[in-house]
N, C-alpha and C positions, 0 to 999 in steps of 0.2 A: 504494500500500500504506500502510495506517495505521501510524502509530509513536505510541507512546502515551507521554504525556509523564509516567505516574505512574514514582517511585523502583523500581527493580529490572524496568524493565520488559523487558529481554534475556531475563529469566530464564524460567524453566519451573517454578511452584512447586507443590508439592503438599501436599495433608493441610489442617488447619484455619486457617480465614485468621488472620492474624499479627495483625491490627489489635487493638486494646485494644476488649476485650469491653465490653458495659454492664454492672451490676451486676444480680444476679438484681431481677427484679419491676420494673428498671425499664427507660425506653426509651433506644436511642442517642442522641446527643448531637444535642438540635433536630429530634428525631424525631416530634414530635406539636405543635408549633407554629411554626415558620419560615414563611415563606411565598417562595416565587419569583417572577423578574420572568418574563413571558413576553408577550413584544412591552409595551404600552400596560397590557396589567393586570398585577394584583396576585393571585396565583392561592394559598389555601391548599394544603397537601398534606397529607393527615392516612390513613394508613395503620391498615387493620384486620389488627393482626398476629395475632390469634389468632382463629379461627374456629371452632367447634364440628366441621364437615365435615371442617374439614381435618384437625383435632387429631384424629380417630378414624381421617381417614386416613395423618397422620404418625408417628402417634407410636410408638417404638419405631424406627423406618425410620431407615436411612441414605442421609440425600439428597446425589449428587455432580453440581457444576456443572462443567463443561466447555463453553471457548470460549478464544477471543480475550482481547484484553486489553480489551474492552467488560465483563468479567466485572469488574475492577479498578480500573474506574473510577467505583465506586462503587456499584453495583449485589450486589456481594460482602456489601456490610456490612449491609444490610437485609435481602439474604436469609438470610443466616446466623441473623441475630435470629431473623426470622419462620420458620426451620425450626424452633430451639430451643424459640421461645415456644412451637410445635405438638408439642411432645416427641419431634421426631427428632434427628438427628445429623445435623451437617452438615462438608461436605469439598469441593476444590472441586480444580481442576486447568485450568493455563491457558497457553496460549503465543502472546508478543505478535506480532502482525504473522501470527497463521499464520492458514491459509483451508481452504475445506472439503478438498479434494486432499491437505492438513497432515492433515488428522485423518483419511482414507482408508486413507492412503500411508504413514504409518507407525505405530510402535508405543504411541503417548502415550495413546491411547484403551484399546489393550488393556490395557496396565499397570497404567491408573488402575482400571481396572474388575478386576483381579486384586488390586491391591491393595485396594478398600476394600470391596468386595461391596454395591455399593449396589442399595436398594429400589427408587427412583425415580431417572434419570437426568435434568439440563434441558439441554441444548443448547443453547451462545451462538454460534453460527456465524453466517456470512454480512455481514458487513459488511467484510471483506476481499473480499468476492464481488461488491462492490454495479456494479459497474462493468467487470467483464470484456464483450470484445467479442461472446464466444459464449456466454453463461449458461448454454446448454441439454447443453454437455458434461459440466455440475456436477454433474447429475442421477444417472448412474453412482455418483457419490462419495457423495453423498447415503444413495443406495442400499448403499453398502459402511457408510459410518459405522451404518446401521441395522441392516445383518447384523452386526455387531462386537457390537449390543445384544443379538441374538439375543429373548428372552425378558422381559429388561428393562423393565418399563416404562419410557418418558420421553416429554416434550414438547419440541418443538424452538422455541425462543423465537425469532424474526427481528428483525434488526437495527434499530436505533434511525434507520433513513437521515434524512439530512440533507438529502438529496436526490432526486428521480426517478431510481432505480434504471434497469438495461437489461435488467431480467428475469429476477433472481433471485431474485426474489419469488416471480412465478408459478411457477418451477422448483420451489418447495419445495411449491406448494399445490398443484402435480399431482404430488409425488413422496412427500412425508409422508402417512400415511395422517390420513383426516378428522379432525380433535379433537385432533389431537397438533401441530400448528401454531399459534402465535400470531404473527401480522404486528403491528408493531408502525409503522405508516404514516401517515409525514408527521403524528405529534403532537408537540404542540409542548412540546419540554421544554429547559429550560438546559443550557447547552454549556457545556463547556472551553475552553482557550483557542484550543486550536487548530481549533475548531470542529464536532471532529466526538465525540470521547467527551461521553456527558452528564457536566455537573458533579456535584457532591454532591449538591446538590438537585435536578437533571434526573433522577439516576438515583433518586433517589429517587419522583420520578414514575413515572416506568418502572416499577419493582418495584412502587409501589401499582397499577398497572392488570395485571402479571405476574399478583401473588396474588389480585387478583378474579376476571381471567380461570381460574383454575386450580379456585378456587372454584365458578365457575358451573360447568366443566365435571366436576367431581364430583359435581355435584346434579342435573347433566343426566342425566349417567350414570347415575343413583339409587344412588351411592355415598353415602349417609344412616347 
Protein backbone atom coordinates (compact mmCIF):
# COMPACT_ATOMS: atom_id res chain seq x y z
CA UNK A 1 0.00 0.00 0.00
CA UNK A 2 1.26 3.41 -0.82
CA UNK A 3 1.93 6.06 1.87
CA UNK A 4 2.45 9.30 0.46
CA UNK A 5 5.14 11.35 1.92
CA UNK A 6 3.36 14.90 1.10
CA UNK A 7 2.32 17.13 4.77
CA UNK A 8 -1.31 16.09 5.95
CA UNK A 9 -1.37 13.20 4.14
CA UNK A 10 -3.69 10.99 6.81
CA UNK A 11 -6.09 13.39 6.00
CA UNK A 12 -9.39 13.30 3.89
CA UNK A 13 -9.53 16.91 2.41
CA UNK A 14 -12.14 18.48 0.79
CA UNK A 15 -13.25 21.75 -1.26
CA UNK A 16 -10.52 23.87 -3.04
CA UNK A 17 -6.85 22.99 -2.94
CA UNK A 18 -5.13 24.91 -0.12
CA UNK A 19 -2.00 25.48 -2.15
CA UNK A 20 -1.19 29.32 -2.86
CA UNK A 21 -2.91 30.01 -6.18
CA UNK A 22 -0.87 31.86 -9.16
CA UNK A 23 -1.98 35.35 -9.70
CA UNK A 24 -4.67 35.96 -12.27
CA UNK A 25 -3.15 35.89 -16.10
CA UNK A 26 -0.27 34.27 -14.82
CA UNK A 27 1.35 30.74 -14.62
CA UNK A 28 2.26 28.58 -11.51
CA UNK A 29 5.58 28.73 -10.26
CA UNK A 30 8.17 27.08 -13.22
CA UNK A 31 5.13 26.30 -15.12
CA UNK A 32 6.12 27.13 -18.80
CA UNK A 33 9.92 26.74 -18.54
CA UNK A 34 11.61 24.15 -16.19
CA UNK A 35 12.75 21.31 -17.73
CA UNK A 36 13.07 17.60 -16.08
CA UNK A 37 15.63 14.99 -15.99
CA UNK A 38 14.22 11.61 -17.31
CA UNK A 39 16.86 8.90 -17.58
CA UNK A 40 20.06 10.56 -19.92
CA UNK A 41 17.82 13.44 -21.29
CA UNK A 42 16.81 16.73 -20.63
CA UNK A 43 13.07 16.65 -21.44
CA UNK A 44 11.04 20.26 -21.66
CA UNK A 45 7.46 20.27 -20.28
CA UNK A 46 5.41 23.11 -21.49
CA UNK A 47 1.62 22.63 -20.88
CA UNK A 48 -1.29 24.18 -23.18
CA UNK A 49 -3.60 25.37 -20.28
CA UNK A 50 -6.16 26.99 -22.17
CA UNK A 51 -7.74 25.41 -25.03
CA UNK A 52 -10.56 26.89 -27.01
CA UNK A 53 -12.54 23.16 -26.99
CA UNK A 54 -12.10 22.92 -23.62
CA UNK A 55 -12.92 26.59 -22.56
CA UNK A 56 -16.44 26.01 -24.37
CA UNK A 57 -16.47 22.89 -22.64
CA UNK A 58 -15.42 24.10 -19.08
CA UNK A 59 -16.41 26.99 -18.58
CA UNK A 60 -19.13 27.67 -16.13
CA UNK A 61 -18.65 23.72 -14.87
CA UNK A 62 -17.70 22.51 -11.75
CA UNK A 63 -14.96 20.17 -12.02
CA UNK A 64 -14.36 17.41 -8.97
CA UNK A 65 -11.19 15.30 -8.76
CA UNK A 66 -11.39 12.32 -6.65
CA UNK A 67 -8.58 9.69 -5.92
CA UNK A 68 -5.79 8.79 -3.87
CA UNK A 69 -3.12 10.61 -2.71
CA UNK A 70 -1.60 10.47 -6.54
CA UNK A 71 -4.08 13.54 -6.70
CA UNK A 72 -1.58 15.60 -4.09
CA UNK A 73 1.39 14.93 -5.21
CA UNK A 74 1.22 17.33 -7.46
CA UNK A 75 -0.93 16.76 -10.07
CA UNK A 76 -3.79 18.94 -8.00
CA UNK A 77 -1.87 22.08 -8.77
CA UNK A 78 -1.93 22.12 -12.49
CA UNK A 79 -5.16 20.83 -12.70
CA UNK A 80 -6.72 23.28 -10.61
CA UNK A 81 -4.97 26.12 -12.98
CA UNK A 82 -5.88 24.54 -16.08
CA UNK A 83 -9.74 24.13 -14.97
CA UNK A 84 -9.63 27.95 -13.81
CA UNK A 85 -7.71 29.04 -16.95
CA UNK A 86 -10.97 27.17 -18.83
CA UNK A 87 -13.44 29.05 -16.76
CA UNK A 88 -14.65 26.38 -14.48
CA UNK A 89 -14.47 25.72 -10.98
CA UNK A 90 -12.46 23.44 -9.44
CA UNK A 91 -12.64 21.15 -6.18
CA UNK A 92 -11.05 18.10 -5.47
CA UNK A 93 -11.42 15.32 -2.79
CA UNK A 94 -8.88 12.70 -1.79
CA UNK A 95 -7.98 9.81 0.68
CA UNK A 96 -4.27 8.73 1.05
CA UNK A 97 -3.56 5.08 0.87
CA UNK A 98 -7.38 4.33 -0.19
CA UNK A 99 -8.12 1.88 -3.23
CA UNK A 100 -10.90 1.27 -5.47
CA UNK A 101 -13.00 -1.15 -2.72
CA UNK A 102 -12.32 2.71 -0.60
CA UNK A 103 -14.32 4.41 -2.88
CA UNK A 104 -17.08 1.49 -3.55
CA UNK A 105 -17.55 0.63 0.08
CA UNK A 106 -18.19 3.74 1.57
CA UNK A 107 -19.42 7.13 1.60
CA UNK A 108 -16.54 9.66 0.59
CA UNK A 109 -17.70 9.60 -3.09
CA UNK A 110 -21.33 10.07 -2.23
CA UNK A 111 -20.66 13.09 -0.17
CA UNK A 112 -18.37 14.64 -2.38
CA UNK A 113 -20.74 14.43 -5.11
CA UNK A 114 -23.79 15.84 -2.79
CA UNK A 115 -21.69 18.34 -1.70
CA UNK A 116 -20.23 20.11 -4.79
CA UNK A 117 -22.68 19.09 -7.69
CA UNK A 118 -20.08 18.61 -10.07
CA UNK A 119 -20.35 18.82 -14.04
CA UNK A 120 -17.43 16.75 -14.82
CA UNK A 121 -16.11 14.19 -12.42
CA UNK A 122 -11.95 12.65 -13.03
CA UNK A 123 -11.14 9.72 -11.33
CA UNK A 124 -7.47 9.17 -9.70
CA UNK A 125 -7.88 5.55 -8.76
CA UNK A 126 -5.99 2.44 -9.11
CA UNK A 127 -2.52 2.79 -8.02
CA UNK A 128 -3.23 1.27 -4.64
CA UNK A 129 -4.78 -1.43 -7.08
CA UNK A 130 -1.55 -1.96 -9.11
CA UNK A 131 -0.52 -5.05 -7.57
CA UNK A 132 -3.22 -7.12 -5.98
CA UNK A 133 -3.20 -10.85 -6.47
CA UNK A 134 -6.67 -11.11 -8.11
CA UNK A 135 -7.30 -7.69 -10.05
CA UNK A 136 -10.25 -9.09 -11.62
CA UNK A 137 -12.49 -8.97 -8.29
CA UNK A 138 -11.89 -4.93 -8.77
CA UNK A 139 -14.14 -4.82 -11.50
CA UNK A 140 -17.55 -5.03 -9.30
CA UNK A 141 -16.07 -1.97 -7.57
CA UNK A 142 -15.24 -0.39 -10.57
CA UNK A 143 -18.74 -0.90 -11.45
CA UNK A 144 -20.35 0.57 -8.09
CA UNK A 145 -17.99 3.72 -8.06
CA UNK A 146 -19.77 4.32 -11.76
CA UNK A 147 -23.27 3.68 -10.53
CA UNK A 148 -22.55 6.28 -7.53
CA UNK A 149 -21.91 8.64 -10.83
CA UNK A 150 -25.20 7.80 -12.06
CA UNK A 151 -25.44 10.56 -14.99
CA UNK A 152 -22.27 12.35 -14.26
CA UNK A 153 -20.12 12.69 -16.67
CA UNK A 154 -16.33 11.69 -15.99
CA UNK A 155 -13.06 10.06 -17.08
CA UNK A 156 -11.33 7.71 -15.18
CA UNK A 157 -7.50 8.72 -15.29
CA UNK A 158 -5.02 5.22 -14.49
CA UNK A 159 -2.26 5.31 -12.48
CA UNK A 160 1.05 6.68 -13.20
CA UNK A 161 2.76 2.75 -12.58
CA UNK A 162 6.15 2.51 -11.94
CA UNK A 163 5.88 -0.78 -12.72
CA UNK A 164 4.31 -3.91 -14.75
CA UNK A 165 1.05 -3.81 -13.05
CA UNK A 166 -0.82 -7.64 -12.43
CA UNK A 167 -3.84 -6.43 -14.40
CA UNK A 168 -5.58 -3.67 -13.37
CA UNK A 169 -5.01 -2.15 -16.02
CA UNK A 170 -6.86 -4.25 -18.31
CA UNK A 171 -9.74 -4.41 -15.44
CA UNK A 172 -10.53 -0.84 -16.01
CA UNK A 173 -10.24 -1.12 -20.02
CA UNK A 174 -12.84 -3.81 -20.12
CA UNK A 175 -14.88 -2.22 -17.35
CA UNK A 176 -14.89 1.74 -18.13
CA UNK A 177 -16.87 2.36 -20.93
CA UNK A 178 -14.67 3.28 -24.29
CA UNK A 179 -13.32 7.05 -24.10
CA UNK A 180 -13.72 7.55 -20.52
CA UNK A 181 -10.25 5.79 -19.78
CA UNK A 182 -6.92 7.05 -19.97
CA UNK A 183 -3.91 4.44 -19.04
CA UNK A 184 -1.31 6.36 -18.38
CA UNK A 185 1.65 3.31 -19.07
CA UNK A 186 5.18 2.94 -18.28
CA UNK A 187 5.87 6.98 -19.25
CA UNK A 188 8.51 8.04 -18.10
CA UNK A 189 8.05 10.84 -15.75
CA UNK A 190 10.04 12.19 -12.37
CA UNK A 191 9.41 10.50 -9.18
CA UNK A 192 9.45 11.31 -5.58
CA UNK A 193 11.51 10.20 -3.22
CA UNK A 194 10.02 7.37 -2.55
CA UNK A 195 9.73 6.21 -5.83
CA UNK A 196 6.42 5.91 -6.69
CA UNK A 197 4.40 9.56 -6.54
CA UNK A 198 5.44 11.66 -9.53
CA UNK A 199 7.56 14.68 -8.31
CA UNK A 200 6.49 18.29 -9.18
CA UNK A 201 7.80 18.12 -12.38
CA UNK A 202 6.67 14.23 -13.08
CA UNK A 203 3.21 15.35 -12.37
CA UNK A 204 3.43 17.93 -14.11
CA UNK A 205 4.03 15.78 -17.01
CA UNK A 206 1.24 13.73 -16.29
CA UNK A 207 -1.28 16.41 -16.30
CA UNK A 208 0.21 17.96 -19.69
CA UNK A 209 -0.44 14.53 -21.45
CA UNK A 210 -4.12 14.22 -18.97
CA UNK A 211 -5.23 17.62 -20.63
CA UNK A 212 -4.23 16.61 -24.24
CA UNK A 213 -5.77 13.48 -23.92
CA UNK A 214 -9.08 15.05 -22.73
CA UNK A 215 -8.78 17.59 -25.50
CA UNK A 216 -8.56 15.00 -28.35
CA UNK A 217 -11.23 13.29 -26.89
CA UNK A 218 -13.79 16.34 -27.14
CA UNK A 219 -12.81 16.87 -30.60
CA UNK A 220 -13.29 13.34 -31.35
CA UNK A 221 -16.41 13.49 -29.94
CA UNK A 222 -17.36 16.74 -32.06
CA UNK A 223 -17.73 18.52 -28.99
CA UNK A 224 -16.53 21.97 -31.17
Amino acid sequence: MITTTLLLCSLVLAGPARFPGPAPGSVPARASGHRIHQGRRRVAVAIRYKDPVVSRHLRGKTVLFVGDSMIVSGLDIWARYWVRKNGGTYFRRYMSSSTIKTWATTSILDRALKRYHPHLVFLVLGSNDLYLTNPGRQARHVRTILGKLGQIPFFWIGPPRWAPDTGIIKVFARTIPAGRFYPFNDHRIGRARDGKHPSLAGSKTWARDIFAWFARRLRKEGRL
